[in-house]
VEXDREN-2710 file (C-alpha; in Angstrom, 1 decimal):
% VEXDREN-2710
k/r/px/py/pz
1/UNK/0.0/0.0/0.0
2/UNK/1.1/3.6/-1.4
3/UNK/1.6/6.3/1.0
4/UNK/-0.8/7.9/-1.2
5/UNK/-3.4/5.7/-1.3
6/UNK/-6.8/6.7/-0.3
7/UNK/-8.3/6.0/2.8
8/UNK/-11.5/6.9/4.5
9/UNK/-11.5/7.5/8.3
10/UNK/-14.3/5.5/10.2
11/UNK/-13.7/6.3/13.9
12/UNK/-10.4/8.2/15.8
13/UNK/-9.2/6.8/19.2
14/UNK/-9.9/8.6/22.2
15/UNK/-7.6/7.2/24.8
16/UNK/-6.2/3.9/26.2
17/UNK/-8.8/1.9/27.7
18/UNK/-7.8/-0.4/31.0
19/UNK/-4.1/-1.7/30.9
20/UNK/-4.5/-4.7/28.3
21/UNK/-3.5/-2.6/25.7
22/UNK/-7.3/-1.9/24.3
23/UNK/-8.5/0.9/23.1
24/UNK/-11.6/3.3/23.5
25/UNK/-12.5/4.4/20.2
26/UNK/-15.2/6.9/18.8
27/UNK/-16.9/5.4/15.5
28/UNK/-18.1/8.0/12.9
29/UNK/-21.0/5.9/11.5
30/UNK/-24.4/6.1/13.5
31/UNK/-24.2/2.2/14.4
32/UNK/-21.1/1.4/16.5
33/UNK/-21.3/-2.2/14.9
34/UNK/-20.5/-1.1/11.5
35/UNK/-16.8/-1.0/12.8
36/UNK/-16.7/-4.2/13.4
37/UNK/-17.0/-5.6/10.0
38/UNK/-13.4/-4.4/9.7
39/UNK/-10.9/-7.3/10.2
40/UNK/-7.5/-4.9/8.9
41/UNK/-7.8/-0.9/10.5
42/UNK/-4.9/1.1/9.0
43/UNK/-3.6/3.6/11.9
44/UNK/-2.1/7.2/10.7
45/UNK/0.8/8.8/12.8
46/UNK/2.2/11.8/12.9
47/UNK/3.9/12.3/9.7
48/UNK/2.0/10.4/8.0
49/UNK/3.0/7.1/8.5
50/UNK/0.4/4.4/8.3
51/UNK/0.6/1.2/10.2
52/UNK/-1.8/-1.8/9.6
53/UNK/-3.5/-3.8/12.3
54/UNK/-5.7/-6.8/13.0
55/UNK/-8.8/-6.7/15.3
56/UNK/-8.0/-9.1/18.0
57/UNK/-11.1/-8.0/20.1
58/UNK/-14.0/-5.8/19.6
59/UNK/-17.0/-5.0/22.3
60/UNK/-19.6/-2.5/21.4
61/UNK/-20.6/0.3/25.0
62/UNK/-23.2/2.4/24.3
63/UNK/-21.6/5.7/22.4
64/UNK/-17.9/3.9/21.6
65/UNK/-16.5/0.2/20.9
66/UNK/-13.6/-1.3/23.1
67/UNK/-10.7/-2.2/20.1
68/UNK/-7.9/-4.6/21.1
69/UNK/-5.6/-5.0/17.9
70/UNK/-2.8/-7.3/17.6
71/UNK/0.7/-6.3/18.8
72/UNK/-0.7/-3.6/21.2
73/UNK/-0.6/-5.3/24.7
74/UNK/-0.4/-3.0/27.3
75/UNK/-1.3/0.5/28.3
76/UNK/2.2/2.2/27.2
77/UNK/1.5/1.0/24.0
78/UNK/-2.4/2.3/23.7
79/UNK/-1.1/5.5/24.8
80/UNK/0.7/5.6/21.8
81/UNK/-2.7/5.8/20.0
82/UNK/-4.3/8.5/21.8
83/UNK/-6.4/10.6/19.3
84/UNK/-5.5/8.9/16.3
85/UNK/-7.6/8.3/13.1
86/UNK/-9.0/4.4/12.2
87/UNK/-8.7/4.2/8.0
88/UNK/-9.9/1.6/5.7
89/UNK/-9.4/1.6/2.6
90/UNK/-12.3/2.5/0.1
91/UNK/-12.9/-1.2/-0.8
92/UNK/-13.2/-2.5/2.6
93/UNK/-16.5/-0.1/2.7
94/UNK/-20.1/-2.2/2.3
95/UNK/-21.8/-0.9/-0.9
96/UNK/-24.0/1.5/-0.1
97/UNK/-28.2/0.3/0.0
98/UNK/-30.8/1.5/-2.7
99/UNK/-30.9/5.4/-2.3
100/UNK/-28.2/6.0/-0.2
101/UNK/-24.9/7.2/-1.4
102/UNK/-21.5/8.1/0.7
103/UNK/-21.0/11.5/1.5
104/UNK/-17.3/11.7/-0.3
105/UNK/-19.1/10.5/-3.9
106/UNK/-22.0/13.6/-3.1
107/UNK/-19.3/16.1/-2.8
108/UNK/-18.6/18.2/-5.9
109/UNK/-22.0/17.4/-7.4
110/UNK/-23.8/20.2/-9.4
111/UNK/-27.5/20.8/-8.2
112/UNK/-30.0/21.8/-10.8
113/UNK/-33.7/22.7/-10.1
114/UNK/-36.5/20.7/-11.9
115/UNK/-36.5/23.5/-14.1
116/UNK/-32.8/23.3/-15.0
117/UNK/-31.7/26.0/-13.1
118/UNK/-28.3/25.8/-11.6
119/UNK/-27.9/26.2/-8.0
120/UNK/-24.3/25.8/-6.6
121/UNK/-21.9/22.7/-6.5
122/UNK/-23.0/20.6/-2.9
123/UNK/-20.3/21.8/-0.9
124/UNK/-20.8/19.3/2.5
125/UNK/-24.0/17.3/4.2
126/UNK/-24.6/18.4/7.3
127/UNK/-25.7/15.3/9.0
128/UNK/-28.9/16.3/11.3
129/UNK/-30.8/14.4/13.8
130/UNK/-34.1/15.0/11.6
131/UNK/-32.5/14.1/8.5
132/UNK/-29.1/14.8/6.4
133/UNK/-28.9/18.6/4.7
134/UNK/-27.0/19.7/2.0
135/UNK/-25.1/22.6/1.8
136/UNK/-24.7/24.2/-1.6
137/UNK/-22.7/26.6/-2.6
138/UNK/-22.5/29.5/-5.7
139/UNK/-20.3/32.3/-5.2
140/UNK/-21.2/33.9/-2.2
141/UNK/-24.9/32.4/-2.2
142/UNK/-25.6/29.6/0.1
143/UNK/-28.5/27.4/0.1
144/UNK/-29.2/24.4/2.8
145/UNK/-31.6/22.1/1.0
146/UNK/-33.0/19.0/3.0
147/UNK/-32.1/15.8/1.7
148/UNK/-35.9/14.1/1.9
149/UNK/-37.5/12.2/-1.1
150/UNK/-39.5/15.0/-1.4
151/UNK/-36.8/17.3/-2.4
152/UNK/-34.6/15.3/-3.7
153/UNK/-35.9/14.6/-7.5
154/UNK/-32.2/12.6/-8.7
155/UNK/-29.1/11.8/-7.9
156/UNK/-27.0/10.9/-10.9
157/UNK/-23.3/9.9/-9.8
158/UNK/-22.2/9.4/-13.4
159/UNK/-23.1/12.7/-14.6
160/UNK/-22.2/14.3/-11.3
161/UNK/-25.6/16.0/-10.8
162/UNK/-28.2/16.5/-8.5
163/UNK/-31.7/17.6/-9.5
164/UNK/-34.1/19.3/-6.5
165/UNK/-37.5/20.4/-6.1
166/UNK/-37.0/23.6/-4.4
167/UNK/-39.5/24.5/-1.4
168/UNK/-41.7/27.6/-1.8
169/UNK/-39.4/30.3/-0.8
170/UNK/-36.1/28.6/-0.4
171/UNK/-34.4/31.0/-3.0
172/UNK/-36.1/34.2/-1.7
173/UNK/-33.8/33.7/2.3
174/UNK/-31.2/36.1/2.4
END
């Protein structure tokens, strides 16, 4: 593996966790369990370095999961790891369900209305506890469209474009 490979942070390490050399770590997906479907975690360093490692052990708490990887066996070690990022690669990722797309392939898309008219490039996805938002972006204008079926007339990868149904009075906020 390339130092310049791409790789897609799932969770960062908060702190050593008891003196077996586990880990606390703080998942970025809304299901703590996703991690575990990860048998290789690549850790970045300072500098850049990346070091791969095997899940030895993996218990889900409430808000984190408990990682114990191979070769790390005591606290020193763990400490070693404090506030790191966890990276797979993108391959190691489950395909993403009917409708739903990664956040890193909706970036860069150019949003049309139904009518054709161009809105802004999506910028970021706010994710919400109601439901995900998109921010989009054209020149100094912002818009925050909600990303519900009912908005949301297409999402075409391919092309790079997203088409929208905008809500009565969307355009007319400052």
């Amino acid at each position: 593996m390339g130092q310049t490979d791409p790789l897609i942070e799932v969770a960062r390490i908060i702190k050593p966790q008891g003196l077996k050399g586990e880990l606390k770590v703080l998942p970025y997906s809304r299901d703590p369990q996703d991690l575990k479907r990860y048998q290789t975690l690549i850790i970045v360093r300072e500098g850049g370095r990346r070091d791969e490692y095997t899940v030895e052990r993996f218990r889900i708490m409430t808000d984190y999961v408990i990682l114990k990887l191979t070769g790390v066996n005591d606290r020193d070690q763990a400490e070693e790891f404090r506030d790191l990022a966890v990276m797979v690669r993108p391959e190691q990722l489950p395909e993403p369900g009917e409708g739903e797309y990664f956040i890193r392939d909706l970036i860069g898309l150019q949003v049309f209305s139904e009518q054709g008219e161009p809105l802004g490039e999506l910028a970021d996805v706010l994710e919400l506890p109601a439901h995900d938002v998109y921010q989009v972006i054209s020149g100094a204008r912002e818009l925050l469209i909600p990303a519900i079926a009912d908005v949301v007339q297409e999402i075409n990868l391919e092309r790079r474009v997203m088409i929208v149904r905008l809500l009565d009075g969307l355009l007319d906020l400052p």
